[in-house]
C-alpha positions as CSV (number, residue, x, y, z in Angstrom):
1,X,13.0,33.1,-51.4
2,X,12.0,30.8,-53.8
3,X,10.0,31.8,-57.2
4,X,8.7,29.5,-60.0
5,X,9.2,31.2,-63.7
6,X,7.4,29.4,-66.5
7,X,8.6,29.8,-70.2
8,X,7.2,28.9,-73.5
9,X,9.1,26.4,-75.8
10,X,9.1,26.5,-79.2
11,X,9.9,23.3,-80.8
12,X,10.2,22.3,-84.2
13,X,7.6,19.2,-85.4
14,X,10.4,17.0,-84.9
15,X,11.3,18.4,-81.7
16,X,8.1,18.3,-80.7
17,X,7.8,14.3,-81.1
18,X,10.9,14.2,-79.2
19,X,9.2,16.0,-76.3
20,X,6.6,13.9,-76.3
21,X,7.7,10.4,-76.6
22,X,10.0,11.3,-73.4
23,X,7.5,12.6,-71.5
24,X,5.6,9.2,-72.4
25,X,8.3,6.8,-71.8
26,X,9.3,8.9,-68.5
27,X,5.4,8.2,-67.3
28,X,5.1,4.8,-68.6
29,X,8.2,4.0,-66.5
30,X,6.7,5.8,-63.3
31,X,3.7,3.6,-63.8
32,X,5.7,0.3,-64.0
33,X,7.4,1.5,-61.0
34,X,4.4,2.5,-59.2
35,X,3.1,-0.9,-59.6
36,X,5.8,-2.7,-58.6
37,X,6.2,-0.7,-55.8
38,X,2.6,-1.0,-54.3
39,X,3.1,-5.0,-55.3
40,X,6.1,-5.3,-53.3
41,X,5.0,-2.2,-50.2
42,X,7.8,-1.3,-51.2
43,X,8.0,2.8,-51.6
44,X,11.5,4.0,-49.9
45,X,13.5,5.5,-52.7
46,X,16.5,4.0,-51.6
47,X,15.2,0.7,-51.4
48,X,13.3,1.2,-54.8
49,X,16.3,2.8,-56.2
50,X,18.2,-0.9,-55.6
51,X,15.3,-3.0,-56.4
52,X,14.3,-1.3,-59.5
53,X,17.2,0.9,-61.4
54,X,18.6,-1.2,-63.6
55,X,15.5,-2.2,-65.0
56,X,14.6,1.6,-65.8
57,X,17.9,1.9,-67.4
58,X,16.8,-1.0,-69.8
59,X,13.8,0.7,-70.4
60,X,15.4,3.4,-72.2
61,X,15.8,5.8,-69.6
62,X,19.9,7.6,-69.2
63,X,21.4,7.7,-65.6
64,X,19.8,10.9,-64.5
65,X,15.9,10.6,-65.7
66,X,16.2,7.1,-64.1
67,X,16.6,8.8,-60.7
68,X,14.5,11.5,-61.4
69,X,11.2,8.8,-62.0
70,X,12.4,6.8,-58.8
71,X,12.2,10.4,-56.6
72,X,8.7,11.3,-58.6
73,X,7.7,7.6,-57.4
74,X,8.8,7.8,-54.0
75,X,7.4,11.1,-53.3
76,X,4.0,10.4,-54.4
77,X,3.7,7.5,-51.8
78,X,5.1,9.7,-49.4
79,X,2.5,12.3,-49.9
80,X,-0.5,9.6,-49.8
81,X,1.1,8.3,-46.5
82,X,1.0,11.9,-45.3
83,X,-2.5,12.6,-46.7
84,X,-3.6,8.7,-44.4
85,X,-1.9,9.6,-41.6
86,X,-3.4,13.5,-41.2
87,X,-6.8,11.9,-42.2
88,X,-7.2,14.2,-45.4
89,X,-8.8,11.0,-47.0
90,X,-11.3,10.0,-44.2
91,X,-11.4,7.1,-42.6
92,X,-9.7,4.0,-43.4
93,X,-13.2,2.4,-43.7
94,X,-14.6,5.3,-46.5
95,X,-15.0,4.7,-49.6
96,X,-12.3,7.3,-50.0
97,X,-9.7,6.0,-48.1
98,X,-9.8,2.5,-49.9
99,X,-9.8,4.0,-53.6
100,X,-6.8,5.8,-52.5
101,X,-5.0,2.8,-51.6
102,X,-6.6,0.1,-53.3
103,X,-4.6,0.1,-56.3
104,X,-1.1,1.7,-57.2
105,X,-0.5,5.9,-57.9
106,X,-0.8,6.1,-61.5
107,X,0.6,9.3,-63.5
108,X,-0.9,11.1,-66.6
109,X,1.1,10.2,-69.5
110,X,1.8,14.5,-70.0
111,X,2.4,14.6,-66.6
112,X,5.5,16.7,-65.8
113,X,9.1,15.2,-65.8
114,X,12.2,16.9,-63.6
115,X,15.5,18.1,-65.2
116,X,18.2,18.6,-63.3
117,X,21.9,20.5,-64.6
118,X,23.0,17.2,-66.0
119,X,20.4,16.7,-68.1
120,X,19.4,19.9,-69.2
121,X,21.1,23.2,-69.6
122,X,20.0,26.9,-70.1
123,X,21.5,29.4,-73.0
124,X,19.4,32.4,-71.5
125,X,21.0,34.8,-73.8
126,X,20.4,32.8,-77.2
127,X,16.9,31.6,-75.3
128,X,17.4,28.1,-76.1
129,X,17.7,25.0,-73.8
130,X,19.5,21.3,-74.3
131,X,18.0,18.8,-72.6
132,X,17.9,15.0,-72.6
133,X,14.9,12.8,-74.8
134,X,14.9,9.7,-75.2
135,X,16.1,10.5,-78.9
136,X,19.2,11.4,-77.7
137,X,20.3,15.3,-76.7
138,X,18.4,17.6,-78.0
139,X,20.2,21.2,-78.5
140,X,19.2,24.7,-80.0
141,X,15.5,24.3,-78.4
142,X,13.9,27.8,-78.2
143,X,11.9,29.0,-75.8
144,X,10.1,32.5,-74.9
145,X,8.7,34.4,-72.5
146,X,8.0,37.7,-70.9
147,X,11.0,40.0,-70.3
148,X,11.2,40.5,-66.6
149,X,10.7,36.6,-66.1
150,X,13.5,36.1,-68.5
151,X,15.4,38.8,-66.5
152,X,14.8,36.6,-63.5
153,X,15.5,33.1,-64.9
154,X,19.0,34.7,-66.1
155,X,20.1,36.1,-62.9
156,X,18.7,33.6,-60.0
157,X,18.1,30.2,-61.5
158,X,18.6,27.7,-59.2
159,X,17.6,23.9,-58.9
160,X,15.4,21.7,-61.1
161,X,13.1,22.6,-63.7
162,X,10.2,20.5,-65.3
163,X,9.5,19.5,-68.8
164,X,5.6,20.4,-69.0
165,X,3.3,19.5,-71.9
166,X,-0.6,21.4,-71.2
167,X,-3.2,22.7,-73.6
168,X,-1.3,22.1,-76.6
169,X,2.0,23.6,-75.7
170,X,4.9,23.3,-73.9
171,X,7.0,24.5,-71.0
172,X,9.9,24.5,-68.7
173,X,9.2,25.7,-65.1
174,X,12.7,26.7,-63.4
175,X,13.3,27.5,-60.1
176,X,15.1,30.5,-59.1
177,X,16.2,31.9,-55.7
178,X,15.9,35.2,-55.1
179,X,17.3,37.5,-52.3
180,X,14.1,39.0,-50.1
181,X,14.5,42.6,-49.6
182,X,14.8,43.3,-45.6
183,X,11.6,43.9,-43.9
184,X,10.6,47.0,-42.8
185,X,10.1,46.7,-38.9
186,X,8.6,50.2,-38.7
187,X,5.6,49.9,-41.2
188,X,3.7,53.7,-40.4
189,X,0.6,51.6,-40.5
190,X,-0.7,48.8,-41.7
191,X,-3.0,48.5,-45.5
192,X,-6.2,46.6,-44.9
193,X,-7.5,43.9,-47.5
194,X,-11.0,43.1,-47.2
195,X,-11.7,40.7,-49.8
196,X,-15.5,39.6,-50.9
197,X,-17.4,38.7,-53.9
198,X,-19.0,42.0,-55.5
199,X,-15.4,43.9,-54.8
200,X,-12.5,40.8,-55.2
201,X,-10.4,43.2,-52.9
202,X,-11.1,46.5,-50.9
203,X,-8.4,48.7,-49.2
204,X,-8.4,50.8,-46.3
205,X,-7.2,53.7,-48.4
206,X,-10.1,53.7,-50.0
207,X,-9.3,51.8,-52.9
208,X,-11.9,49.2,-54.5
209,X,-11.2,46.2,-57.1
210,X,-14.4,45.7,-58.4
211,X,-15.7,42.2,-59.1
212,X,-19.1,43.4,-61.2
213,X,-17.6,43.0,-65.2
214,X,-15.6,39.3,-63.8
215,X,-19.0,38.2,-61.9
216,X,-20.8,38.2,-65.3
217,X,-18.1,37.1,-67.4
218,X,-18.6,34.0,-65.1
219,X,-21.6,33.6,-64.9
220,X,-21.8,33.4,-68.6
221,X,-18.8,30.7,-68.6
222,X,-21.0,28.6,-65.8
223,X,-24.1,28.9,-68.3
224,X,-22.0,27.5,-70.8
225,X,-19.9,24.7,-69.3
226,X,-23.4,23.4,-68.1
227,X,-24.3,23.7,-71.4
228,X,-21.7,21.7,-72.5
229,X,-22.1,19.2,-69.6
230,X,-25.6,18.3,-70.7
231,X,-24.8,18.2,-74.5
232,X,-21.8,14.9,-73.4
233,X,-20.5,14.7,-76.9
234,X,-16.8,14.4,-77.4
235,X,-16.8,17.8,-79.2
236,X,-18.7,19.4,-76.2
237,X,-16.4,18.1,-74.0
238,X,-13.5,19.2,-75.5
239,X,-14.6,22.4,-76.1
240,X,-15.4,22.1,-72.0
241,X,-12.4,21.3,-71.2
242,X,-10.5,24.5,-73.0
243,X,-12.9,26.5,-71.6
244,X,-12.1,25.5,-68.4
245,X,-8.1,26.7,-69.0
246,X,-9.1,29.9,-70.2
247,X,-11.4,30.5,-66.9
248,X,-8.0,29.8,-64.9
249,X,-6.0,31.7,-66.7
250,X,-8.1,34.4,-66.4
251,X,-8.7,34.5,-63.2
252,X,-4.6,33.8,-62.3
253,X,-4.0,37.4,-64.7
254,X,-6.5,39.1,-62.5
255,X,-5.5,37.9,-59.1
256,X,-1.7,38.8,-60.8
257,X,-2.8,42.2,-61.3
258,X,-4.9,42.9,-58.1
259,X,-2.1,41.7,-55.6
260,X,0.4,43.5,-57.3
261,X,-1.6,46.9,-57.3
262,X,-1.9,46.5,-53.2
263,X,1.8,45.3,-52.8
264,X,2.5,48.7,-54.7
265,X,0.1,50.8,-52.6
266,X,2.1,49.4,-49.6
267,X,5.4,49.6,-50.6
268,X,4.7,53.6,-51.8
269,X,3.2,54.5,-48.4
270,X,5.7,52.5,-46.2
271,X,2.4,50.5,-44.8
272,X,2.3,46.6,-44.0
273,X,-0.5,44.7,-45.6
274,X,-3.1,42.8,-43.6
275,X,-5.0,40.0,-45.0
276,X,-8.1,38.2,-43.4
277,X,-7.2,34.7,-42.4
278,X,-9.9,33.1,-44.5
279,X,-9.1,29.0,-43.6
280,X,-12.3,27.0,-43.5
281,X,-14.2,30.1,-45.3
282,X,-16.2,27.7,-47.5
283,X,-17.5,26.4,-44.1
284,X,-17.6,29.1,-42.4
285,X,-19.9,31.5,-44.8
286,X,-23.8,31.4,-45.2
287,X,-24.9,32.8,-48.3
288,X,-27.7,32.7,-50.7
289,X,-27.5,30.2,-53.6
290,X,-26.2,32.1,-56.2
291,X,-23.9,33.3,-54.0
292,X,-22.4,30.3,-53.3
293,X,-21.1,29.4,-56.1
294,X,-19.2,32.5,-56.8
295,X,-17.4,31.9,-53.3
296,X,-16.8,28.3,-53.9
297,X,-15.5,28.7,-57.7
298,X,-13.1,31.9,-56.7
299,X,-9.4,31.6,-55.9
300,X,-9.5,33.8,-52.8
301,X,-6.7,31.4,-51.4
302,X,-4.4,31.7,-55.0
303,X,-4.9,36.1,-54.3
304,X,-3.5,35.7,-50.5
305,X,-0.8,33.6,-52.0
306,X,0.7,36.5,-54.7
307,X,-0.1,38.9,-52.0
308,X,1.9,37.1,-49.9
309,X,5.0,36.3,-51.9
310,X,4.9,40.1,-53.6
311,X,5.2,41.2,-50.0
312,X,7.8,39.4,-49.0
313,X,9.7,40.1,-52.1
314,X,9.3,43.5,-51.0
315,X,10.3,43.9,-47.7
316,X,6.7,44.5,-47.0
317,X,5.4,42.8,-43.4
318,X,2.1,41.2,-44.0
319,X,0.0,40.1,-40.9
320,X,-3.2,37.5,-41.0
321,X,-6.1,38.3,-38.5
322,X,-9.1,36.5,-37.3
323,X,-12.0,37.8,-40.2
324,X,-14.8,37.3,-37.0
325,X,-16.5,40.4,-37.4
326,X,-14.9,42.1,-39.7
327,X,-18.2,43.1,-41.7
328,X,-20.3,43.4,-38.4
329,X,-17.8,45.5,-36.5
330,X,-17.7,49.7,-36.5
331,X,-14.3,50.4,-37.3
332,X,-15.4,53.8,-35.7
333,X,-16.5,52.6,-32.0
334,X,-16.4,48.8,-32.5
335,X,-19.4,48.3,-31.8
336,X,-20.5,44.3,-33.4
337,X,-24.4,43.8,-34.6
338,X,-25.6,42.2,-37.7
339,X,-27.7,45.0,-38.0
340,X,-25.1,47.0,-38.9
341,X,-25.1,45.4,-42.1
342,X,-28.7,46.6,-43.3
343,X,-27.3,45.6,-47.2
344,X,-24.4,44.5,-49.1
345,X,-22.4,47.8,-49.6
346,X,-24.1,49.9,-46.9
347,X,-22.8,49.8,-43.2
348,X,-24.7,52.0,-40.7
349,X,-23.4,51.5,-37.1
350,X,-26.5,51.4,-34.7
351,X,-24.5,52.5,-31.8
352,X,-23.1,55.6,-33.3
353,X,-24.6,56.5,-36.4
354,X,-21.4,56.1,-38.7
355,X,-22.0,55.2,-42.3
356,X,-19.5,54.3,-44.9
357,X,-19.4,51.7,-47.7
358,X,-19.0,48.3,-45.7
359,X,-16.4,46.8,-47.8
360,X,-14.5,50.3,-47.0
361,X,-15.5,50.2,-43.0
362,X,-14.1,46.2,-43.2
363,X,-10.6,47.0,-44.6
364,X,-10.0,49.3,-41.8
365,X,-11.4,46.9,-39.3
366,X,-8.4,44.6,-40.9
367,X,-6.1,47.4,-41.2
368,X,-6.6,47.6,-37.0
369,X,-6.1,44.3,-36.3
370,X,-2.8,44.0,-38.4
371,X,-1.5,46.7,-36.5
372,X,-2.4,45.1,-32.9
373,X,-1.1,41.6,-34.6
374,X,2.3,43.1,-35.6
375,X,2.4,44.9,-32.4
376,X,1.9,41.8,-30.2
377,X,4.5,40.6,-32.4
378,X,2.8,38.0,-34.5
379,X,4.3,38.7,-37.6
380,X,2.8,35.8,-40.6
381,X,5.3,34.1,-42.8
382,X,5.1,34.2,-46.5
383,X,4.6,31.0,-48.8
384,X,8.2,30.0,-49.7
385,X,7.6,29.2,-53.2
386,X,5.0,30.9,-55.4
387,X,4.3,30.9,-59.3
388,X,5.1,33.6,-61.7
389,X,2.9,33.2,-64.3
C-alpha cells in the first residue's frame, strides 16, 4: 500500500530564496504552458512535450523539472476533462461549466513541484536532502520530522516527492510503499463505528469519543472568522487565513488520534471495523440550524479515510454499510420508528422497551450489519494512498 510522509525542511535564508525562486519559475513555466496549451487545444503530454520542451529548457528549467511541468500540465487538463465529461461542473451551459473552461488552468505560484531520483536525493540518516533549484544543486538541506515517519521514509520510500512551500514553511512529501499485513479472514466479530456530531465516533464496545470540548472550540473559531470576515482589512484577513490552518490542523490531529484508537481496539480484540457509508450525507441529513454547520464544516469523510488506511495497514477487514436506520433501528429486536429516538442520546425502543444510549444502540446496529456484509462477502477496499501527517 501506498502512504504519503510529510517532513519539515530547514533551510538556511539563502536556501530558502533558492526554494522559492524554483518553485516560482517551475509555476511561471506551468502557466506559460497552460496558456499555450489551451491556445493551441493542445493538452496530450506527448504532443505538448514536442511542441513545447525546448522552450521550457530556455526558460531555465534542467532536463528533469522540464518534464515534470509538462506531466503537472497535462494532468490538470486531464482532470478538468474528467470533471466535463462526469458532469461534476454542471452543465455546459452554467455559469460553472464556462468559468472552468473559458480561460486556461492557472497554478499558484507556491504551488507544489515533483522531484523525482534524478533530481533529488535523500540522506535519511544525516536527514538532509539534495535537490535541484534553479540556482544550481543544492546539497546538505536539512529536514525534520517525527521519528516513526522518519522510520518509514528510511525503509519504504518509493516514487516522487514534492517540493511544498505552505504557511510559512516548507516540506517534502515522499511516497513510500509499504507491505499490508494479511487480512484476517476470521475477524470474531465485527467493531461498530457510529459516527455523529456531539460524540465524533462511538463504538460498539462501549467506547465514546466525545465531540463536546471540539464543538465549542469551534464554535468560538466560527465567531471569530466571521469576525474577521466583517472587519475586510488586510490584517483581518490574514489573521483569517492562519486561523483557518490551525482549524485544519486541528481537526486532522484529532481525526489522527480517534482512528488510530479504533484501529487499536480492533486489532487487540481480533474484530473487523465497520463504518457507516456516509456518501451524499450533507444531502441526506435534516437537522436544525446550528446543527448544520457542525456537519457541513467536519471532516467525517477525512476520519473514514485514516480508519481506512490504519486498517488495512493492519490486516484489519473493514466493511461499509447502508447508515438507513441506523439511529431509528433496535439493535435488540430491530424494530425501526423515529420514536425511538425521543432525544439526542436517549434511545427507548417502543416495541420492546430496551434503553441504551443511542449512539451506543447505533454502533451495534453497524457492528451487525458489518458482519452480514463480510458474510455475504462484500468485503470494502481501502483508499490506496493516505496522508501521514
Amino acid at each position: 500500500m501506498k502512504l504519503v510522509v510529510r517532513v519539515k525542511l530547514l533551510p538556511t535564508p539563502e536556501q530558502a530564496l533558492a526554494l522559492e525562486a524554483t518553485l516560482h519559475a517551475c509555476n511561471e513555466a506551468a502557466n506559460w504552458l497552460s496558456g499555450q496549451a489551451y491556445g493551441h487545444q493542445v493538452t496530450s503530454r506527448a504532443r505538448l512535450q514536442v511542441m513545447a520542451y525546448t522552450a521550457l529548457k530556455a526558460r531555465g528549467l534542467s532536463a528533469q523539472p522540464a518534464l515534470h511541468v509538462l506531466r503537472k500540465v497535462a494532468d490538470a487538463y486531464g482532470t478538468l476533462k474528467a470533471n466535463l465529461k462526469a458532469g461534476n461542473l454542471g452543465k455546459p451551459s452554467s455559469k460553472r461549466y464556462t468559468k472552468a473552461t473559458g480561460k486556461p488552468i492557472s497554478f499558484r505560484k507556491d504551488a507544489a513541484q515533483p522531484y523525482d531520483d534524478r533530481c533529488l536525493s535523500w540522506q535519511t540518516a544525516d536527514r538532509t536532502v539534495s535537490l535541484w533549484t534553479v540556482t544550481g544543486r543544492m546539497k546538505n538541506l536539512a529536514f525534520t520530522g517525527q521519528d516513526d515517519q522518519l522510520a518509514v521514509l528510511a525503509s519504504h520510500r518509493k516514487g516522487e516527492s514534492d517540493l511544498l512551500y505552505r504557511g510559512g514553511q516548507w516540506y517534502l512529501i515522499a511516497t513510500c510503499e509499504i507491505d499490508e499485513a494479511e487480512v484476517n479472514a476470521h475477524p470474531a466479530s465485527f467493531l461498530g463505528v457510529d459516527m455523529g456530531i456531539v460524540n465524533i465516533a462511538s463504538t460498539s464496545t462501549g467506547k465514546r469519543h466525545s465531540g463536546r470540548h471540539l464543538n465549542r472550540r469551534r464554535e468560538a473559531d466560527r465567531k471569530l472568522r466571521s469576525k474577521l470576515q466583517k472587519k475586510g482589512t488586510k490584517s483581518a484577513k490574514r489573521r483569517a487565513k492562519r486561523h483557518a490552518g490551525k482549524e485544519a490542523r486541528r481537526a486532522r490531529d484529532i481525526n489522527h488520534k480517534i482512528s488510530k484508537s479504533i484501529v487499536a481496539e480492533a486489532q487487540r480484540t481480533a474484530q473487523g471495523i465497520a463504518l457507516e457509508d456516509l456518501g451524499g450525507i450533507r444531502e441526506r441529513a435534516r437537522l436544525r440550524k446550528p446543527q448544520r454547520v457542525t456537519l457541513h464544516s467536519w471532516s467525517f469523510r477525512q476520519l473514514g479515510t485514516f480508519i481506512a488506511y490504519k486498517a488495512q495497514r493492519a490486516g484489519i477487514p473493514l466493511v461499509h454499510v447502508d447508515p438507513a436506520n441506523t439511529s431509528r433501528e433496535c439493535s435488540q429486536c430491530h424494530h425501526v420508528d423515529k420514536r425511538n429516538r425521543p432525544s439526542q442520546a436517549v434511545f427507548t425502543c417502543r416495541s420492546c422497551g430496551f434503553v441504551e444510549h443511542a449512539d451506543l444502540n447505533a454502533s451495534h446496529n453497524i457492528a451487525d450489519r458489518g458482519w452480514m456484509a463480510w458474510v455475504r462477502g462484500a468485503e470494502s477496499q481501502a483508499p490506496a494512498l493516505a496522508l501521514i501527517a
